[in-house]
Structures are given as C-alpha cells and as structure tokens.
C-alpha positions as CSV (number, residue, x, y, z in Angstrom):
1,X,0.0,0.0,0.0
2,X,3.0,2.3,0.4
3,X,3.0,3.4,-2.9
4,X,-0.6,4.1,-3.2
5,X,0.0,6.4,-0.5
6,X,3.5,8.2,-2.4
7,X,0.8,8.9,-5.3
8,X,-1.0,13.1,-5.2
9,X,-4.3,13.1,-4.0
10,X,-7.0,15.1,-6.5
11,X,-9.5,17.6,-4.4
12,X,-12.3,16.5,-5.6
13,X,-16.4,17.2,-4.8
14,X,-18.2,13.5,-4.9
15,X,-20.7,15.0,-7.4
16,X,-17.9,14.2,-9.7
17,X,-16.9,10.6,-8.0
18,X,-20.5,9.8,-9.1
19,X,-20.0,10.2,-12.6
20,X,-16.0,9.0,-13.0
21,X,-15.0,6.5,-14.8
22,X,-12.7,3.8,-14.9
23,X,-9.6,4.4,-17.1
24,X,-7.0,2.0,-18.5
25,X,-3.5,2.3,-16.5
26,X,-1.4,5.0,-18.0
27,X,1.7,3.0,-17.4
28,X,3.0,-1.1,-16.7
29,X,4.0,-0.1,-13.4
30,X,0.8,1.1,-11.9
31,X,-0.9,-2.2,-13.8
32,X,1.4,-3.8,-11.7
33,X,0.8,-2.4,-8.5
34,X,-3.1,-2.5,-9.2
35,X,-4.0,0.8,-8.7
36,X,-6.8,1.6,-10.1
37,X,-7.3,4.9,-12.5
38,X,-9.9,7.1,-12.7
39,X,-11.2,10.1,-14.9
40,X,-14.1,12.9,-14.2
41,X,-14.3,15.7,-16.1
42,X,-11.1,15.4,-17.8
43,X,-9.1,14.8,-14.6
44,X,-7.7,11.4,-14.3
45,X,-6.9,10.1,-10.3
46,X,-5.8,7.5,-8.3
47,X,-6.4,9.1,-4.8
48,X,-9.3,11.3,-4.0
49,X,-9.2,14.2,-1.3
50,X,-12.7,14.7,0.2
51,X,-14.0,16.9,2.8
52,X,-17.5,17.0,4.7
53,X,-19.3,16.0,7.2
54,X,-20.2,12.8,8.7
55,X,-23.7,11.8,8.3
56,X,-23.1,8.0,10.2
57,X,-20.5,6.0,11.3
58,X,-20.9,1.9,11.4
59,X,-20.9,0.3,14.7
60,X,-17.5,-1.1,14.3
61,X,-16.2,2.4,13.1
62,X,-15.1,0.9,10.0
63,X,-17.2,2.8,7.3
64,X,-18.8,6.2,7.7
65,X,-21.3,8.4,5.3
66,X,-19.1,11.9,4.5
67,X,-21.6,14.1,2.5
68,X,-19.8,17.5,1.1
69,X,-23.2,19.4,0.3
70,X,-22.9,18.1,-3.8
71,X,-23.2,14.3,-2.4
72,X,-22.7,11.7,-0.3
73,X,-19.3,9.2,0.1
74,X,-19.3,5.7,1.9
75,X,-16.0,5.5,3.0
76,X,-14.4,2.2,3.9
77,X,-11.1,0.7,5.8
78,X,-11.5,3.3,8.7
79,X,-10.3,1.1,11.3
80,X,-7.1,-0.1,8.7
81,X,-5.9,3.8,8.7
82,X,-2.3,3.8,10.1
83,X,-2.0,6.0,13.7
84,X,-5.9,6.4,13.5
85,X,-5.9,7.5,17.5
86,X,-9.2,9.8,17.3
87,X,-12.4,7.8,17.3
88,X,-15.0,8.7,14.4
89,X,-18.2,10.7,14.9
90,X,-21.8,12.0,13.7
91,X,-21.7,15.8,12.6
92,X,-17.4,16.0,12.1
93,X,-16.3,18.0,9.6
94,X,-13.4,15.7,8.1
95,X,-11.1,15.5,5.5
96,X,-10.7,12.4,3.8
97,X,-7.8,10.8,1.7
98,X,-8.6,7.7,-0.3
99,X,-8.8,5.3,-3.3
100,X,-12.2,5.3,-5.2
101,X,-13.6,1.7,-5.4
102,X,-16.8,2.3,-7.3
103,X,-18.8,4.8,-8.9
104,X,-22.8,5.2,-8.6
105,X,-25.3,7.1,-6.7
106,X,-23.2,6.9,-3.6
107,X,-19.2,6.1,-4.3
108,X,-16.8,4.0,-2.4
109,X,-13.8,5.3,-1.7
110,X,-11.3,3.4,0.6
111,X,-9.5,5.1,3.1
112,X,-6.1,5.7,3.4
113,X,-6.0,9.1,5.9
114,X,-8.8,10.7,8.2
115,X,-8.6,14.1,9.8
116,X,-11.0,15.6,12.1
117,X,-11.3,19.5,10.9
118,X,-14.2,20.3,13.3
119,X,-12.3,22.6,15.9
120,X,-10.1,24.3,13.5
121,X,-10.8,28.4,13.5
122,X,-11.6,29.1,9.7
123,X,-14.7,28.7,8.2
124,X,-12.9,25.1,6.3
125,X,-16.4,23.8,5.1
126,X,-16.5,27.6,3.0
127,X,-12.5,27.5,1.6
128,X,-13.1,23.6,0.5
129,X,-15.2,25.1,-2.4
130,X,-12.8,27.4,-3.7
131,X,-9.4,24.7,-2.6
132,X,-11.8,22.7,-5.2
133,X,-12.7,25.0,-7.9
134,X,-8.7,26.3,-7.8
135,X,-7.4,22.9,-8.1
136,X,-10.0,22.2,-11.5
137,X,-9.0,25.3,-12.5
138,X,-4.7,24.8,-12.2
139,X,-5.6,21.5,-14.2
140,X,-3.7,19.4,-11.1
C-alpha cells in the first residue's frame, strides 16, 4: 500500500466521484501495483481528497457516510488507517484521503487518511469550495 499512498491526492467534490469513470492504466508499473485509474471531467486520479461531514459512522467504526453538500461518500477501511488514534463521529467535519472503489449514486472510496477538521478556526467547510474550484481550474 505504500505506494498508493506516495501517489497526489486530486481535491475533488463526490458529485464528480458519481459520474468518474474507470480508465485504462497509464503506465506497466501502476498495472502492476493494481492501482486503479480514474477520470471525471477530464481529470484522471488514483487518490481522492474529500471533505465534509459525517452523516453515520458503522458500529464497528469501519465505514462512515461523508456528504460534502454536492453528495454523499461511503467510505471504507477506517479502522485499517495507520496511527488512527481519534475515534469517528456523527456531525465532524473531516477531511478524507482515499482510493475510489466504485462509482454510482453513492461512491466507495477506501480510506487511506482521516482528519478531524471540526475545531479548527476558519470557516474550512466555506475554503473547500474554492481549494476545489482552484485545483480544477490549475488542471492538477
């Protein structure tokens, strides 16, 4: 898994996981590695950056519902993230790292980092929009 994680994470809104699609490896090496490539709107990914709020978190705090206000995300592997200390929670605003597993109304992603952003001082939920909309508009 290490080099999924040495790969750039795309800032992304899940209205766009919804509608990716899967594309044919770019190169032997991430064939290899089975990582899986994905475009949306003319960006390709391997790793998703997502941020929103938690609508539920499964008993065994190993899949929550993050909706970003253009969709909902079930991510997966919570309890597999590596120095995970802070327990998950209803109504967090988090940022989420991950691979996207499947497309459809509501996309999988797996998780590969977590972040509770709930206490920080800025208005986060507001600058995601426009860290989004700048990161479409750089092309990275």
């Amino acid at each position: 898994m290490s080099k999924i994680l040495d790969l750039p994470s795309k800032k992304i809104f899940i209205k766009d996981l919804q509608q990716a699609v899967k594309c044919v490896a770019s190169s032997t090496e991430n064939q290899q590695k089975s990582i899986k490539e994905w475009q949306s709107k003319g960006r390709t990914f391997s790793v998703v950056w997502v941020q929103g709020t938690v609508l539920q978190v499964s008993n065994d705090s190993d899949m929550m519902l993050v909706d970003d206000g253009t969709g909902v995300v079930k991510v997966i592997g919570c309890c597999k993230i590596p120095h995970m200390s802070e327990k998950l929670k209803h109504g967090q605003y988090a940022m989420v790292i991950g691979q996207l597993m499947a497309v459809g109304n509501i996309p999988v992603m797996r998780a590969l980092k977590f972040q509770n952003l709930t206490n920080h001082i800025v208005d986060l939920e507001t600058c995601w929009i426009l860290e989004v909309l700048e990161h479409i508009l750089n092309k990275e």
